[in-house]
C-alpha positions in Angstrom: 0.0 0.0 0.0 1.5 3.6 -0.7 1.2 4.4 2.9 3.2 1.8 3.5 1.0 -0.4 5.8 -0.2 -3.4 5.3 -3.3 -4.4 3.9 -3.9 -7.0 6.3 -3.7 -4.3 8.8 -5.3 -1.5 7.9 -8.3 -3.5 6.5 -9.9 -4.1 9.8 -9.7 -0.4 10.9 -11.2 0.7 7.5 -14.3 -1.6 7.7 -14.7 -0.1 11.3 -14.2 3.4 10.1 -17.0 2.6 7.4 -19.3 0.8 10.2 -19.1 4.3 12.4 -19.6 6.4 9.5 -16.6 7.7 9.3 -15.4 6.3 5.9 -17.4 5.7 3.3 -16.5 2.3 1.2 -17.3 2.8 -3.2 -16.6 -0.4 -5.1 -13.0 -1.5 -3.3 -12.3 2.4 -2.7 -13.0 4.3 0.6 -12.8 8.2 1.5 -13.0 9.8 4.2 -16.2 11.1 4.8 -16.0 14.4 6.5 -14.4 17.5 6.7 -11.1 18.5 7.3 -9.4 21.5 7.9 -5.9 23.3 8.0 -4.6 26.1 10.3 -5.0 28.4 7.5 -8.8 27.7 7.0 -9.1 28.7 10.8 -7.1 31.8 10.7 -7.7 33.4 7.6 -10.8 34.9 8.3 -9.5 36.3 11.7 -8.7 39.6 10.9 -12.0 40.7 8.6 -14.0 39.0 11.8 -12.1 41.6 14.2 -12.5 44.1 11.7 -16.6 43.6 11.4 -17.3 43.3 14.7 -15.2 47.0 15.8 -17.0 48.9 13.0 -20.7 47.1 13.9 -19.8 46.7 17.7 -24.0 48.0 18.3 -24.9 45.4 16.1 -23.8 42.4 17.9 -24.3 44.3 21.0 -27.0 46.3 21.9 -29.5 43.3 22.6 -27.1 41.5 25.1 -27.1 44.9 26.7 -30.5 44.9 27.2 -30.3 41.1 28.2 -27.6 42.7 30.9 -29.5 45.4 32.1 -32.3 42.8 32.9 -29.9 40.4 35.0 -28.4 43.3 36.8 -32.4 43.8 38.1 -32.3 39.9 39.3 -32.3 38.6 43.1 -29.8 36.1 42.3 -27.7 38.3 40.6 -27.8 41.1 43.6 -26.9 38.0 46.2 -23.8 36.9 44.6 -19.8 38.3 45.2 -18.5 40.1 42.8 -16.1 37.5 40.6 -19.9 35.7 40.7 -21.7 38.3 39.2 -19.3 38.2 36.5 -19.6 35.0 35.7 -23.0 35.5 34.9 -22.8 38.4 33.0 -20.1 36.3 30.7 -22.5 33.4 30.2 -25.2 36.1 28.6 -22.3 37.2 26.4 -21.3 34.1 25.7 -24.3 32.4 25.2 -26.4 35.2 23.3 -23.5 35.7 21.1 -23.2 31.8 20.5 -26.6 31.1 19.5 -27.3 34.5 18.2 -24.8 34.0 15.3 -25.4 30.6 14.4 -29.2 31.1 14.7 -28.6 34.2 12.2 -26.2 32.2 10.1 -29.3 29.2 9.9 -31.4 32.2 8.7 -29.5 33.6 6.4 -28.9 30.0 4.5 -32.3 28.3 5.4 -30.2 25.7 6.7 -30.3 23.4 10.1 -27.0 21.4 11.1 -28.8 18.1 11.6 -27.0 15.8 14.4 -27.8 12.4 12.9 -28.1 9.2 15.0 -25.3 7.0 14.4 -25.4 3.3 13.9 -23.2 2.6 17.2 -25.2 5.7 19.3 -25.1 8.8 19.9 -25.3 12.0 17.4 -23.1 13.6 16.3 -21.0 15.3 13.4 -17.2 14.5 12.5 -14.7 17.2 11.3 -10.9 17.4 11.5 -8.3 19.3 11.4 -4.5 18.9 10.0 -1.2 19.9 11.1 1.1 19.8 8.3 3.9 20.8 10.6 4.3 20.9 14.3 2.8 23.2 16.1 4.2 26.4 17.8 1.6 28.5 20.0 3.4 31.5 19.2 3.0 31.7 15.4 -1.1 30.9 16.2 -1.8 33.8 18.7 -4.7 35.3 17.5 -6.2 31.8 16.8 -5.8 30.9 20.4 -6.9 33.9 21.8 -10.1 33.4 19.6 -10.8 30.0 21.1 -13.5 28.9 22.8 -15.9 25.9 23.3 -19.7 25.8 23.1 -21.8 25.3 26.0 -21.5 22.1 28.3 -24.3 21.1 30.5 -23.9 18.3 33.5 -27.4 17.2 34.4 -28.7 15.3 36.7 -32.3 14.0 38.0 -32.6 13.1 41.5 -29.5 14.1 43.0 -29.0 13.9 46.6 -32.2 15.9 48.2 -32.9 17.8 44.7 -34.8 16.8 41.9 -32.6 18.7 39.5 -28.8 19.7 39.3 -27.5 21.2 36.2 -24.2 23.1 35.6 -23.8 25.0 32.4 -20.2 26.3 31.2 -18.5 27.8 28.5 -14.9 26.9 28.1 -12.8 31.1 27.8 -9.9 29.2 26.3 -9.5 32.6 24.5 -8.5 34.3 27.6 -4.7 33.6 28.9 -5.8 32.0 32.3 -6.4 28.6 34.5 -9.1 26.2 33.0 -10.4 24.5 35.7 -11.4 21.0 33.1 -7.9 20.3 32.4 -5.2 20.1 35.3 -2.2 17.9 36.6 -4.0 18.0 40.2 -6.5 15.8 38.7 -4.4 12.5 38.5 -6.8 11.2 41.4 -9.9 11.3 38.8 -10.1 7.7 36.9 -9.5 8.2 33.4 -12.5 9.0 30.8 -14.0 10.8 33.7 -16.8 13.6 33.1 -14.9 16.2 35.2 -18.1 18.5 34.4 -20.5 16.0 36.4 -17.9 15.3 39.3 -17.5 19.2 39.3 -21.3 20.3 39.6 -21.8 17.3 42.1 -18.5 19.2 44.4 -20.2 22.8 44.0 -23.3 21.1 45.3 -21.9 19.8 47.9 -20.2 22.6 49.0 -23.1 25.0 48.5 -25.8 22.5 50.9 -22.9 21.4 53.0 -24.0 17.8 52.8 -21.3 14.6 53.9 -20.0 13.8 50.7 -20.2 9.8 51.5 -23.6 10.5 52.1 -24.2 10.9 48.6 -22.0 8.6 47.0 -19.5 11.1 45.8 -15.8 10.2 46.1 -14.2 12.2 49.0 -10.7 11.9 47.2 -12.4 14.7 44.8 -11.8 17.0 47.3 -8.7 17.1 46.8 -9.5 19.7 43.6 -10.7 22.1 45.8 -7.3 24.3 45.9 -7.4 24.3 42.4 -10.9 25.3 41.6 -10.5 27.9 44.3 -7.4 29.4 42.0 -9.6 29.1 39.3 -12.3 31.1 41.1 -15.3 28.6 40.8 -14.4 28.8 44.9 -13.3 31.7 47.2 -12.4 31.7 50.6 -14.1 33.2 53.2 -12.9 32.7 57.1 -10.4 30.0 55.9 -12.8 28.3 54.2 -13.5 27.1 50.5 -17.2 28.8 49.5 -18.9 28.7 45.9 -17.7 31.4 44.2 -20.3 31.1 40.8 -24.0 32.2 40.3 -25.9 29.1 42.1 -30.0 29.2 40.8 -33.2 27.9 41.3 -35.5 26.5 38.7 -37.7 29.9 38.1 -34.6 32.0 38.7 -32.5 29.5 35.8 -35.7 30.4 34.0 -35.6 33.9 34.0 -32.0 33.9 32.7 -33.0 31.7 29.8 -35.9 33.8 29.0 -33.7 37.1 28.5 -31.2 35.1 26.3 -33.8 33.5 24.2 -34.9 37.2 23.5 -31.9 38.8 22.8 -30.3 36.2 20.4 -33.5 36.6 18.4 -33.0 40.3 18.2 -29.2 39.7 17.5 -30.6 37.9 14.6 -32.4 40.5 13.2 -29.8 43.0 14.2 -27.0 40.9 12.0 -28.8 39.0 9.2 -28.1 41.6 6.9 -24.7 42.6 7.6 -23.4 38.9 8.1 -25.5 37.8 4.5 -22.8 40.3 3.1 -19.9 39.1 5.6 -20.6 35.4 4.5 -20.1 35.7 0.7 -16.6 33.7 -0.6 -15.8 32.8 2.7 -16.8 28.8 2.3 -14.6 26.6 3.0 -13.7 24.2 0.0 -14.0 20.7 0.4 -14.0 17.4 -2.0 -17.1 17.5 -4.6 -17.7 13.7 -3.3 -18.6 15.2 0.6 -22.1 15.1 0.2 -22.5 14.8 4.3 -20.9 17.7 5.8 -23.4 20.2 6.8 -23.3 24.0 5.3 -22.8 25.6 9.0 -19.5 23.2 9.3 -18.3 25.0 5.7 -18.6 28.1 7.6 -17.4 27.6 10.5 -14.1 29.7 10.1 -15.6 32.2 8.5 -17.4 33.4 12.4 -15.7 31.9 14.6 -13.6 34.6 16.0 -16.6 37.3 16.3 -17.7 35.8 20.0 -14.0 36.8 21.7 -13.7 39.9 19.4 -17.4 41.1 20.4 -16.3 39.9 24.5 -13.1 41.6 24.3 -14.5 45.0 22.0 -16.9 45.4 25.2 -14.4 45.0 27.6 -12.7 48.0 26.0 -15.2 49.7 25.9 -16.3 49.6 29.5 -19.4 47.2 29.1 -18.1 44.2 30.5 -15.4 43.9 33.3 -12.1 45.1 32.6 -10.3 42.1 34.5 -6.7 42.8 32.3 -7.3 39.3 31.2 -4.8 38.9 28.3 -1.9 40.5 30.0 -2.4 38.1 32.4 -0.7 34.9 31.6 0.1 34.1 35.4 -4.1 34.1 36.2 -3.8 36.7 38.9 -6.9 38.4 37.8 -8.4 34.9 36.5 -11.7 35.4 34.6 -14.6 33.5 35.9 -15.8 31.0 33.8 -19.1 32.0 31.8 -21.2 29.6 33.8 -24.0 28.9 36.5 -25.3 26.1 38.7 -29.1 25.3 39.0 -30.6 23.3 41.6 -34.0 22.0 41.5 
């Protein structure tokens, strides 16, 4: 073979690629069948993102300040510290602008990105990506401080004495700082663990003060305190570790979906003409035979920049917290994450 693998091999791993969905098998030829892309896809639409969002900032704006001026008004926010309170106030950001845009770019195309059950479970989408060379985080700056994952939510029914627990998260891998999902001081966790779940379960039991045998949760786990509290999802107070990110009930959860459900349908109104425009030529090209890979996935580098240069175009502008963020390497002035724990 010209890859220089035997067939006897690679056979095996091709007819279980095909069997997943991940190949796709044409006579006694198989392709890949999904996307993939290099850095330069990712990164060459970077600076005309940055350059969109500073000379529209109201655009992608002036709905998630509404949606801000609304959780400002809230109980739940007025109870919390002040690191909590921004943590909230990122999750609107985040969220709004993470929705808004791809609920503008479905719009704009009449297209859904279907999640298709798969044969072995689950649903899901592939794409990759490509490194033709190894890489060096200092030639990729501006990707990585565009970075950021979509929203993650650990649910539960029936936990301990509530019917409900649910954290939702955003992972700010744009911002220079500590993310508390990946760490060294988490050798004690078995590998493949959630860390999400384990995580919500700890802030729960910190928050109600419950024996953590009690519940079944691993007291070894507490061992990650120290490093959640430098990553601010706990603060001390007295000596003590205490939860240091928005905690909600049901109706109070409710209220902050409401006022992001209505401003990411007024961000789509807001943006649907200037991002039809933005969009044109910016598709990424893939083999004619990909008939699978759904339109927003063609796209994808062609927005995905505009939620960090929207966060960081407010920070400069005084409408978000100006916590110095990206000259802050070492995580003194560590972000919060954009996240918030419901207990029902």
């Amino acid at each position: 073979m010209s890859i220089g693998i035997p067939a006897a091999y690679v056979e095996p791993i091709v007819e279980k690629l095909v069997d997943g969905e991940l190949m796709k098998k044409v006579g006694n030829k198989v392709y890949t069948d999904f996307m993939i892309s290099t850095l330069d896809d990712k990164e060459k639409y970077i600076p005309a993102q940055k350059k969109c969002v500073h000379e529209n900032f109201e655009l992608f704006w002036n709905a998630i300040e509404k949606a801000l001026v609304k959780l400002r008004q809230c109980e739940f926010y007025e109870r919390c510290s002040f690191d909590a309170r921004n943590s909230p106030e990122l999750y609107v950001a985040f969220n709004c602008l993470d929705y808004g845009t791809y609920m503008t770019f479905s719009e704009i195309f009449n297209a859904e990105q279907q999640f298709n059950e798969r044969p072995n479970g689950g649903r899901w989408i592939a794409f990759g990506h490509v490194n033709f060379k190894e890489f060096d985080y200092k030639d990729h700056i501006e990707l990585l401080a565009h970075s950021y994952s979509g929203e993650r939510v650990a649910r539960f029914d029936k936990y301990a004495n509530c019917e409900m627990l649910e954290m939702h998260v955003y992972g700010a891998d744009g911002f220079p700082c500590y993310p508390y999902y990946h760490s060294a001081a988490y050798t004690f966790f078995p590998e493949n663990t959630f860390v999400d779940a384990e995580i919500a379960k700890l802030l729960y039991i910190m928050h109600t003060g419950i024996d953590p045998e009690s519940v079944g949760f691993n007291p070894e786990y507490l061992k990650a305190i120290p490093w959640l509290t430098k990553c601010k999802l706990f603060r001390e107070e007295a000596g003590k570790p205490v939860i240091n990110i928005p905690v909600l009930c049901k109706d109070e959860a409710q209220v902050l979906w409401n006022l992001c459900t209505e401003a990411k349908y007024e961000i789509v109104n807001d943006l649907k003409e200037l991002l039809t425009e933005f969009f044109r030529g910016k598709k990424q090209e893939i083999p004619a035979h990909l008939d699978s890979v759904p339109l927003q996935k063609q796209y994808l580098y062609a927005d995905n920049a505009m939620l960090f240069a929207t966060i960081r175009e407010a920070i400069s502008r005084g409408k978000l917290y100006d916590g110095n963020y990206d000259d802050d390497s070492n995580g003194v002035n560590q972000p919060p994450c954009p996240m918030v724990l419901v207990i029902g």
